[in-house]
N, CA, C and O atoms as CSV, one atom per row, in Angstrom:
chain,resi,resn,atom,element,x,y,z
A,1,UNK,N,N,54.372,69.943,192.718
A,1,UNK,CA,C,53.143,70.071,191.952
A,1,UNK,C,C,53.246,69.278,190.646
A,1,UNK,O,O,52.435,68.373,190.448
A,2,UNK,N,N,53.990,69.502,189.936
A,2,UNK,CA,C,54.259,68.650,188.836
A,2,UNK,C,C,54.325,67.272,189.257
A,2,UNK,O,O,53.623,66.561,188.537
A,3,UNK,N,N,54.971,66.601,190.242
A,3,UNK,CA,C,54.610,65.084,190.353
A,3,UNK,C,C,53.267,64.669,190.612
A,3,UNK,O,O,52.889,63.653,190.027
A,4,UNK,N,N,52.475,65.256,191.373
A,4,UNK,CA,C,50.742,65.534,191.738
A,4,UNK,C,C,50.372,65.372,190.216
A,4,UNK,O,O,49.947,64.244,189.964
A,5,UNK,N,N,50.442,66.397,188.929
A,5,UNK,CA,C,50.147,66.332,187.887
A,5,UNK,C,C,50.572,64.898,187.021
A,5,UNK,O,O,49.725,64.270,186.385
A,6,UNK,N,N,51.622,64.597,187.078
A,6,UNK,CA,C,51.764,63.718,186.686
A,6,UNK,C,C,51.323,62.168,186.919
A,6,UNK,O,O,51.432,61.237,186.121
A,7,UNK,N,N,50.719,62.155,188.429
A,7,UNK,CA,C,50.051,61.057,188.652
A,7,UNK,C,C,48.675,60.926,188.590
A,7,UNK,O,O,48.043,59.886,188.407
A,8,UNK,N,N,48.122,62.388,188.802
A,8,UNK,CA,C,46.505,62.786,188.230
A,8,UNK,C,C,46.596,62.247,186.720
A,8,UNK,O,O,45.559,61.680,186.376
A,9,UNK,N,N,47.579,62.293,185.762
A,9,UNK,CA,C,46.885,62.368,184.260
A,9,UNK,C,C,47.305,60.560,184.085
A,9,UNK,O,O,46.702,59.843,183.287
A,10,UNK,N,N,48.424,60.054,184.983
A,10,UNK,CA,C,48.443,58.578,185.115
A,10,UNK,C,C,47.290,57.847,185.232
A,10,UNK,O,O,46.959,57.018,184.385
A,11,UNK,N,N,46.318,58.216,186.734
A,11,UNK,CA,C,45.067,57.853,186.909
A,11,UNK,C,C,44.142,57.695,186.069
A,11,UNK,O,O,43.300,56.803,185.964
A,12,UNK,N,N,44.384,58.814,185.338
A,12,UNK,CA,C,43.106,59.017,184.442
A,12,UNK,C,C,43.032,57.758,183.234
A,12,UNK,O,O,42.059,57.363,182.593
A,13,UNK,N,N,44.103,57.423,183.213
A,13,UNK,CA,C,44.592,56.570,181.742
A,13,UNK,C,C,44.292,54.933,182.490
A,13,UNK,O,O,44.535,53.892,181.881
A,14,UNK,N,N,43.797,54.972,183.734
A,14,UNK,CA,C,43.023,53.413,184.177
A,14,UNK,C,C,44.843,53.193,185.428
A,14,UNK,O,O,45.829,53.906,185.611
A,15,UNK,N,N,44.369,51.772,185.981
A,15,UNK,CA,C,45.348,51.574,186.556
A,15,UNK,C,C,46.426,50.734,186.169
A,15,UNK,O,O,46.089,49.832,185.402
A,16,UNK,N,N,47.705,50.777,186.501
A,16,UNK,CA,C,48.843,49.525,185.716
A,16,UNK,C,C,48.265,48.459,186.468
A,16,UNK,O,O,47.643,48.396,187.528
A,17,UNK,N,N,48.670,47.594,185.565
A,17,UNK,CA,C,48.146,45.958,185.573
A,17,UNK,C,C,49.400,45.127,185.979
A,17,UNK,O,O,49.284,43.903,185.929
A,18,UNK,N,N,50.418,45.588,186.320
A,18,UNK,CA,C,51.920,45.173,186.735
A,18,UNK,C,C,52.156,45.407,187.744
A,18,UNK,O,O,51.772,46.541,188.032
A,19,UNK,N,N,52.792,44.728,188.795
A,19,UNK,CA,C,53.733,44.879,190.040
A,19,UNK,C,C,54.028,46.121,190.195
A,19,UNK,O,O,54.453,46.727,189.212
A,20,UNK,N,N,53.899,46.720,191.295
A,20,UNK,CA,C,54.661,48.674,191.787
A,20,UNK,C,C,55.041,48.208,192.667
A,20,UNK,O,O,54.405,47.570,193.506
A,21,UNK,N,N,56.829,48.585,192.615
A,21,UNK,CA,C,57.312,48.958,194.035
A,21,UNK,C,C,57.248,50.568,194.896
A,21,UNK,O,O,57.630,51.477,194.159
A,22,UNK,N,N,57.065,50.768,195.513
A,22,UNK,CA,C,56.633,51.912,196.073
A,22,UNK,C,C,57.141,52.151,197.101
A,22,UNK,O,O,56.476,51.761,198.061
A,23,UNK,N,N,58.425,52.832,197.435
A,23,UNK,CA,C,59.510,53.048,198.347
A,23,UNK,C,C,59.675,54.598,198.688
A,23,UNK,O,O,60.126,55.407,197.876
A,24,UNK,N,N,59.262,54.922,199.977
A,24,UNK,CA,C,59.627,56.775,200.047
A,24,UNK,C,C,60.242,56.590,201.895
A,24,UNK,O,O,59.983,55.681,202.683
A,25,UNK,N,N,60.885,57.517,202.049
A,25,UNK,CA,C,61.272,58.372,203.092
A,25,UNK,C,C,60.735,58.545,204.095
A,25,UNK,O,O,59.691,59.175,203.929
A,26,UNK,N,N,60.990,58.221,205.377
A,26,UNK,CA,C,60.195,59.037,206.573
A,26,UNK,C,C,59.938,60.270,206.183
A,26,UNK,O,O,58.761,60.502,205.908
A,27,UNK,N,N,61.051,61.519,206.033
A,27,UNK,CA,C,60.513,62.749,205.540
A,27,UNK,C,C,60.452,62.567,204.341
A,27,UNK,O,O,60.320,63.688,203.851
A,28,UNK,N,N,60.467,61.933,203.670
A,28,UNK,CA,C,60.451,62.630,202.043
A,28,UNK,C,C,59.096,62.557,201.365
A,28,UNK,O,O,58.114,62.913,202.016
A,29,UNK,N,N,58.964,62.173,200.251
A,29,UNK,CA,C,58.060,62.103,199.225
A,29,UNK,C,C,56.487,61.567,199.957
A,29,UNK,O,O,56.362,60.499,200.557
A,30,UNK,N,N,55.633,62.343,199.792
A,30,UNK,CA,C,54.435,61.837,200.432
A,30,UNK,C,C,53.680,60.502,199.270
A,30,UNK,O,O,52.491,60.187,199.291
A,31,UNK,N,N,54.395,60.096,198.640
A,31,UNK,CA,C,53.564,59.210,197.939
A,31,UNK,C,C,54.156,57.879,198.370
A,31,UNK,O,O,55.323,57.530,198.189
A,32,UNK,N,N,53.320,57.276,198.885
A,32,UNK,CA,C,53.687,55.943,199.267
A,32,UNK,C,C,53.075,55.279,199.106
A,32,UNK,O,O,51.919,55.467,198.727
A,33,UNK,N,N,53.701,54.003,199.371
A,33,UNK,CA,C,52.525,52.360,199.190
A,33,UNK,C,C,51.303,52.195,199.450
A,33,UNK,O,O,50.522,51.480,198.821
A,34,UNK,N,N,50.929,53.270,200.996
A,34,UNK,CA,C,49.601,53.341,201.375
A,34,UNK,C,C,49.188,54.203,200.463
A,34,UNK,O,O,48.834,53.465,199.543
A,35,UNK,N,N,49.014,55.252,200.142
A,35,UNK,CA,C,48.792,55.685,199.518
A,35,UNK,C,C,48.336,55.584,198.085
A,35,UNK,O,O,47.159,55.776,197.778
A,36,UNK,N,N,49.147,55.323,197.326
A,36,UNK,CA,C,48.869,54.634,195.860
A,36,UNK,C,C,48.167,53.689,196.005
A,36,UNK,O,O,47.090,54.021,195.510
A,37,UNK,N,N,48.066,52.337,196.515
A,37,UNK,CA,C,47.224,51.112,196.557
A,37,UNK,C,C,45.448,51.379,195.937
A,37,UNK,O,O,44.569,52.069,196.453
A,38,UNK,N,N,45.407,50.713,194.932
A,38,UNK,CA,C,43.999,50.673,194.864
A,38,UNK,C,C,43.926,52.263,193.819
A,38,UNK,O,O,42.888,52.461,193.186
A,39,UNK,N,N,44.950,53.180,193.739
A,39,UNK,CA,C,44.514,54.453,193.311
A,39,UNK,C,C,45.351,54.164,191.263
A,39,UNK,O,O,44.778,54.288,190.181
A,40,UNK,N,N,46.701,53.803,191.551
A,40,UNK,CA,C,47.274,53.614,190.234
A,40,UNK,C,C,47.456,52.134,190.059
A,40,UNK,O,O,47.635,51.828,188.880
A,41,UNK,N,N,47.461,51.073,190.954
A,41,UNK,CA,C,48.026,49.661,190.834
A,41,UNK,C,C,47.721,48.916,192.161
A,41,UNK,O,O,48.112,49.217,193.288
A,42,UNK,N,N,46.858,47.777,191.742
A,42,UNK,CA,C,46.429,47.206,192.532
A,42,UNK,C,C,47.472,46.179,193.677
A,42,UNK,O,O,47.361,45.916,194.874
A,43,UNK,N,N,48.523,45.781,192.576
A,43,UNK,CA,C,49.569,44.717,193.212
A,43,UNK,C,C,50.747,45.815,193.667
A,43,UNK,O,O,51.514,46.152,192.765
A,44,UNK,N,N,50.938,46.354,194.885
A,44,UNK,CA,C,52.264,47.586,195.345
A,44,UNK,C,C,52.520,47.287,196.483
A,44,UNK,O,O,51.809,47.358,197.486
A,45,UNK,N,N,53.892,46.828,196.314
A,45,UNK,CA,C,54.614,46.270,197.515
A,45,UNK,C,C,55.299,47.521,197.688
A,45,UNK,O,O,55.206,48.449,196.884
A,46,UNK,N,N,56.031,47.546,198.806
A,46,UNK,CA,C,57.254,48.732,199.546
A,46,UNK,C,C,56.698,49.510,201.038
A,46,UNK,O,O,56.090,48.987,201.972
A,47,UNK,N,N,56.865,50.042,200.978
A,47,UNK,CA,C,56.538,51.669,202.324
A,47,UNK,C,C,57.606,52.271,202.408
A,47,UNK,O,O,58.493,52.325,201.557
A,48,UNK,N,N,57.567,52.859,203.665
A,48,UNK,CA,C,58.368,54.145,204.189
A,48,UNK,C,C,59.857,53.236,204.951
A,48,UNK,O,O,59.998,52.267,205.697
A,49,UNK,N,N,60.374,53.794,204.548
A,49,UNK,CA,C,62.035,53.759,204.956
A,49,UNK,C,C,62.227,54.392,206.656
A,49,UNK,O,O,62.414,55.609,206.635
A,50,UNK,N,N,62.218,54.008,207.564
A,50,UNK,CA,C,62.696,55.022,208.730
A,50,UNK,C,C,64.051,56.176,208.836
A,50,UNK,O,O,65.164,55.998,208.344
A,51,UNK,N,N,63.805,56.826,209.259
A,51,UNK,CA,C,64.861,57.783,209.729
A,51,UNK,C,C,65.690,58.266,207.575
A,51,UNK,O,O,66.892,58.244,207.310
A,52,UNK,N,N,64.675,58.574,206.653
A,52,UNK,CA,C,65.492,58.685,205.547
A,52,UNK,C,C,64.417,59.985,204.957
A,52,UNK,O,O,63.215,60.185,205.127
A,53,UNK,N,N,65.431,60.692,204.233
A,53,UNK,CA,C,64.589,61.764,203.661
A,53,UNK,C,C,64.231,61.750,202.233
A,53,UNK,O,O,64.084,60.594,201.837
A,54,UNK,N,N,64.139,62.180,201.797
A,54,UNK,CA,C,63.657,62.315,199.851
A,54,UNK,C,C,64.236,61.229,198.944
A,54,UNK,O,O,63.632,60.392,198.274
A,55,UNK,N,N,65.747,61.472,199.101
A,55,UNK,CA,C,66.765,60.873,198.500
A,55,UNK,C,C,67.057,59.422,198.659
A,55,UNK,O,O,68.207,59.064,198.403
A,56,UNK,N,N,66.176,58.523,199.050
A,56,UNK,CA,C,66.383,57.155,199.737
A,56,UNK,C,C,67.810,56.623,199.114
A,56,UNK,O,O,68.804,56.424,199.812
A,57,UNK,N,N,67.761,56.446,197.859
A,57,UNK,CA,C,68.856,55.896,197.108
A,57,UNK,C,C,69.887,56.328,197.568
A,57,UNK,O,O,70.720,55.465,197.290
A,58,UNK,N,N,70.489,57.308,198.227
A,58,UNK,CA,C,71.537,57.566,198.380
A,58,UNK,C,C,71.551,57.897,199.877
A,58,UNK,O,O,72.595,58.449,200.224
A,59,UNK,N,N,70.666,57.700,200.832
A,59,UNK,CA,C,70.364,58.513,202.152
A,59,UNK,C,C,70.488,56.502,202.369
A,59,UNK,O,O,71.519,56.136,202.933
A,60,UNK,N,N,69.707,55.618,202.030
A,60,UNK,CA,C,69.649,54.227,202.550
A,60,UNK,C,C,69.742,52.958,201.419
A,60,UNK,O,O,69.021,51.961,201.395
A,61,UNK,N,N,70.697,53.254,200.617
A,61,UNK,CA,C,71.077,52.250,199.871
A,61,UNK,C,C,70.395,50.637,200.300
A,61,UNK,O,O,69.405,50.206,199.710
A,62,UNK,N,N,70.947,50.021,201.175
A,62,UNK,CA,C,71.409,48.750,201.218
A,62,UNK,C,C,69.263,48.779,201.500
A,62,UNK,O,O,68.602,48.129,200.690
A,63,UNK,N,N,68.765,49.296,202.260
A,63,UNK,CA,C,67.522,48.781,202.434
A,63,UNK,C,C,66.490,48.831,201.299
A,63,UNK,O,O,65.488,48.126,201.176
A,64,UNK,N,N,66.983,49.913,200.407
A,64,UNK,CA,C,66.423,49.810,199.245
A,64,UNK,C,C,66.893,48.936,198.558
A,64,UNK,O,O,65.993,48.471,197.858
A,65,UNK,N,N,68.322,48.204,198.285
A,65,UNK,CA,C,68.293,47.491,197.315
A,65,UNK,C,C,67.601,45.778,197.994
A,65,UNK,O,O,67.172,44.786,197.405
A,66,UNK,N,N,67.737,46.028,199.108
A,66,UNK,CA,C,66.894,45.143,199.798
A,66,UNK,C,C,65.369,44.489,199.302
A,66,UNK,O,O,65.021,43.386,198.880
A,67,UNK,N,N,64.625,45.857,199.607
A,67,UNK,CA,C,63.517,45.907,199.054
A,67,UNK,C,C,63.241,45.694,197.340
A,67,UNK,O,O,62.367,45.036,196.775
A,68,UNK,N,N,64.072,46.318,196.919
A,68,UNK,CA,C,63.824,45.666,195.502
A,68,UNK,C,C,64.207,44.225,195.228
A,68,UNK,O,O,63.489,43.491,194.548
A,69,UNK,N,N,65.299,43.851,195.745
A,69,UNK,CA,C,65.607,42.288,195.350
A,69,UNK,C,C,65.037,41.622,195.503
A,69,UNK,O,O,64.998,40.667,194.728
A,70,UNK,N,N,63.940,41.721,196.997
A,70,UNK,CA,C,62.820,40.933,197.099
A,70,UNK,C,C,61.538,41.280,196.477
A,70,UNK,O,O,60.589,40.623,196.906
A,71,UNK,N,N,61.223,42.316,195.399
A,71,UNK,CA,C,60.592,42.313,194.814
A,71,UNK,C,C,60.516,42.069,193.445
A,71,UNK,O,O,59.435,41.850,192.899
A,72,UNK,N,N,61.840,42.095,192.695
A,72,UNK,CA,C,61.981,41.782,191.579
A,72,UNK,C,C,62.212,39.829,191.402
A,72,UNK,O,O,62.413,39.130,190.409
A,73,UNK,N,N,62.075,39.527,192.733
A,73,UNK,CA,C,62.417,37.868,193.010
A,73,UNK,C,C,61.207,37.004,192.183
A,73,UNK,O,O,61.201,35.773,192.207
């Protein structure tokens, strides 16, 4: 609930004007790339990780740092 809150009072303040990477979990975090697009930041690269839960960073390292290297490129 508190992350819900925290992206409701984000919204409200307009959308970022900067690059989002946006990386979640098969099971984990329901906020994802589809998701956010168009709602906090128009430019959001990433999605869902297969077979990974909440914890990506430590559940799928190498594909996350994957994904970021090609986004911070």
């Amino acid at each position: 609930l508190e992350t819900t809150d925290q992206f409701a009072t984000m919204i409200k303040k307009g959308k970022l004007k900067i690059p989002v990477l946006a990386v979640g979990g098969q099971f984990g975090t329901p906020y994802t790339k589809s998701q956010m697009e168009g709602i906090i930041a128009n430019k959001i690269q990433g999605g869902i990780i297969p077979n990974c839960g909440h914890l990506v960073a430590e559940e799928r390292p190498e594909e996350l740092f994957h994904l970021m290297k090609v986004f911070l490129k």
